[in-house]
C-alpha positions as CSV (number, residue, x, y, z in Angstrom):
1,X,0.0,0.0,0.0
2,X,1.3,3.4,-1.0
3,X,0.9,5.3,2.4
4,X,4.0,7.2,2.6
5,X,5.2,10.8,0.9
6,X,8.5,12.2,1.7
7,X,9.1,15.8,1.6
8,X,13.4,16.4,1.2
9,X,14.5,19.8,2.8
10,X,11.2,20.7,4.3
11,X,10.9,21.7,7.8
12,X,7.4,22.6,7.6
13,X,5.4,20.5,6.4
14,X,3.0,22.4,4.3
15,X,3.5,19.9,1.6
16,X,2.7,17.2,3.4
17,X,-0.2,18.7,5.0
18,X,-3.0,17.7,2.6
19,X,-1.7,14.3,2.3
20,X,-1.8,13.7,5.8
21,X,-5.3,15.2,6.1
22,X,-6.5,12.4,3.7
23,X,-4.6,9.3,5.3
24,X,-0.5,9.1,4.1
25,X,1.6,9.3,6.7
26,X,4.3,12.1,5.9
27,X,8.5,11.6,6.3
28,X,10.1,15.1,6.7
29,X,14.0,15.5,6.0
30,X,15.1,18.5,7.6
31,X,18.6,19.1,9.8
32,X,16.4,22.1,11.1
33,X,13.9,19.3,13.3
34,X,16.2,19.4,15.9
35,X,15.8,16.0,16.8
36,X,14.6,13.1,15.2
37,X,11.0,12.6,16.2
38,X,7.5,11.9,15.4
39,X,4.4,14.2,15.5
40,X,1.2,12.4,14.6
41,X,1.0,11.5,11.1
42,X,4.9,13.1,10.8
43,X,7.8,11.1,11.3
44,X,10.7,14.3,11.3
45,X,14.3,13.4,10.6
46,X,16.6,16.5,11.8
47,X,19.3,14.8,9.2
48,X,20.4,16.1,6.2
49,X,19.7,14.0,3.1
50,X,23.1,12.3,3.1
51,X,22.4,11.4,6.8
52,X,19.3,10.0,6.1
53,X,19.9,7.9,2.8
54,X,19.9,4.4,4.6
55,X,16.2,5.2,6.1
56,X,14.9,6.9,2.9
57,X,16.5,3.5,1.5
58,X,14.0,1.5,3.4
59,X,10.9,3.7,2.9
60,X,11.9,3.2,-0.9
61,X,12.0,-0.5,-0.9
62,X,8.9,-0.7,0.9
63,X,7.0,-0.2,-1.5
64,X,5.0,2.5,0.5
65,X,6.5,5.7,-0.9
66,X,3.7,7.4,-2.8
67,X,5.0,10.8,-3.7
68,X,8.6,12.8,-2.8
69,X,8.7,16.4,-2.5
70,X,12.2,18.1,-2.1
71,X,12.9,21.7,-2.1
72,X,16.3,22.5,-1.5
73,X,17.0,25.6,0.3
74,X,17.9,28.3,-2.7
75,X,20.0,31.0,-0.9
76,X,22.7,30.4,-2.5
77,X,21.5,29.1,-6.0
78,X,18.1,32.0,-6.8
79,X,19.2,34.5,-9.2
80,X,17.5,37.0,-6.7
81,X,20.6,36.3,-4.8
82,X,23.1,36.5,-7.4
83,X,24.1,40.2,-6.3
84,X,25.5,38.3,-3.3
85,X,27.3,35.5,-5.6
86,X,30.5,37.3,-5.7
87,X,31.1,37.7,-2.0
88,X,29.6,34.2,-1.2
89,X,32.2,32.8,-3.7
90,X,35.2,34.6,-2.0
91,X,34.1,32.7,1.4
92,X,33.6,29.8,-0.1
93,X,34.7,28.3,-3.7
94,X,32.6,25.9,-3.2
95,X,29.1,27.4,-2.3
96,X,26.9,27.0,-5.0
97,X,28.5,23.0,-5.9
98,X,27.3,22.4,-2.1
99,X,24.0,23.7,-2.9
100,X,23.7,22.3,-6.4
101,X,24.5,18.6,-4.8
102,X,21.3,19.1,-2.4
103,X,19.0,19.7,-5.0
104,X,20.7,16.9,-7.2
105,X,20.0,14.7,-3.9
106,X,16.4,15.2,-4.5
107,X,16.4,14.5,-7.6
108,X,18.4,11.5,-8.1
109,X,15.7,10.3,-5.0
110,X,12.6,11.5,-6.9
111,X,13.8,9.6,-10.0
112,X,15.5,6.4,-7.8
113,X,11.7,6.1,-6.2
114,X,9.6,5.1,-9.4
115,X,6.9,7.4,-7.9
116,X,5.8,10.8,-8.9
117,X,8.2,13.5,-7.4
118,X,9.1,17.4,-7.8
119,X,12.0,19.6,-7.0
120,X,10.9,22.9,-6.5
121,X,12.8,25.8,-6.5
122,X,12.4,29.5,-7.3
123,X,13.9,30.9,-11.2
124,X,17.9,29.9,-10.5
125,X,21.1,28.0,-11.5
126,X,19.3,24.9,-11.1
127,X,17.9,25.3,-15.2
128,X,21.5,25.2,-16.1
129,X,22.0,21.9,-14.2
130,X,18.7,20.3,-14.8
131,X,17.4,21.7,-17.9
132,X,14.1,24.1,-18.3
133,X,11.5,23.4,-15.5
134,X,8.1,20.6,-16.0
135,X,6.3,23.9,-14.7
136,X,6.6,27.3,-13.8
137,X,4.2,29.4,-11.8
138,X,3.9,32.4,-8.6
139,X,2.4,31.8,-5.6
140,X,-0.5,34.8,-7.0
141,X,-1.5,31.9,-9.3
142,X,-3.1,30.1,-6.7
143,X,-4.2,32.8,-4.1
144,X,-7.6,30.8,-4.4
145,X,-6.4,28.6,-2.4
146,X,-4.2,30.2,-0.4
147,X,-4.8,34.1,0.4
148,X,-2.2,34.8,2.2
149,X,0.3,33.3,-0.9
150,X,-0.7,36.3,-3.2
151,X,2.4,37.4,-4.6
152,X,4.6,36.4,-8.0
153,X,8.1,34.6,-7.1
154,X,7.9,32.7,-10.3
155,X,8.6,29.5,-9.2
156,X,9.9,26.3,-10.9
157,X,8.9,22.5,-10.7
158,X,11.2,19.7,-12.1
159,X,9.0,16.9,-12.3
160,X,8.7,13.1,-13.2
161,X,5.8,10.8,-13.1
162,X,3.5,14.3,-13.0
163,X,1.0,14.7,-15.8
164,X,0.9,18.2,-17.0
165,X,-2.4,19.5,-15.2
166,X,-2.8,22.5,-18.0
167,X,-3.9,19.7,-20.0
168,X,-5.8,17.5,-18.2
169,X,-9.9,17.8,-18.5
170,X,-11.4,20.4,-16.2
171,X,-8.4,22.8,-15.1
172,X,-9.1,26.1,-14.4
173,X,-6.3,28.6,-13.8
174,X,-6.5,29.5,-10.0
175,X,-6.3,32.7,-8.9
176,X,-8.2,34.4,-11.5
């Protein structure tokens, strides 16, 4: 039974919020838990990624995974940041590699997992790595939804196993 998503990066939640309210059971990777611990429907691991490969391992050859949802941290990848590129590569050659490798983590996990997954990440370096987004969108786009989100920060997906939804039957652009 696929009862299991598992959200890369995310200290939140918010992701997994909708699937827990309609039965999966969530697996947050986050260093930024604290501790490793459960909450409810959340099991949250305060590992990085590479610290929590041999679990993510298991939930993967369970056969439970339904979904995976990483969004690496894009401080030092966003082109909004770039400004800030210069100084951050003088304190570090190896800054935006480190940050890079993250987002290649989830990735590599999405497509290891032979389940639907995304990487999200706002516009940055990230197209030169992986190519042009699945799907782009801002926050405004969906302020149905979500009030509070209404503002643009054009965002990108990098998908697999995810039908285009502009497509499907029935979509309606949100936020209009």
């Amino acid at each position: 039974m696929r009862d299991t998503i598992l959200c890369l990066c995310d200290l939140t939640g918010t992701m997994a919020r909708p699937w827990v309210e309609n039965g999966y059971k969530a697996v947050l990777v986050d260093p930024q838990h604290g501790i490793d611990h459960e909450d409810g429907a959340y099991l949250k691991l305060a590992r990085t990624i590479e610290e929590a490969f041999a679990q993510i391992s298991v939930l993967v050859r369970s056969g439970r995974l339904a979904f995976v949802a990483g969004f690496p941290p894009c401080t030092d990848m966003a082109v909004s940041g770039a400004q800030w590129f210069a100084r951050k590569y003088e304190a570090d050659h190896m800054f935006q590699a480190k940050a890079v490798s993250v987002a290649e983590q989830c990735r590599v996990i999405g497509e290891m997992s032979g389940v639907p997954y995304m990487v999200e990440n706002p516009v940055s370096v990230l197209s030169n790595v992986f190519g042009k987004p699945s799907h782009t969108f801002d926050p405004c786009d969906y302020t149905r939804f979500a009030p509070e989100d209404n503002y643009t920060k054009k965002t990108c997906l990098w998908t697999g196993g995810i039908p285009n939804a502009s497509s499907q039957p029935g979509h309606e652009p949100a936020g209009s």
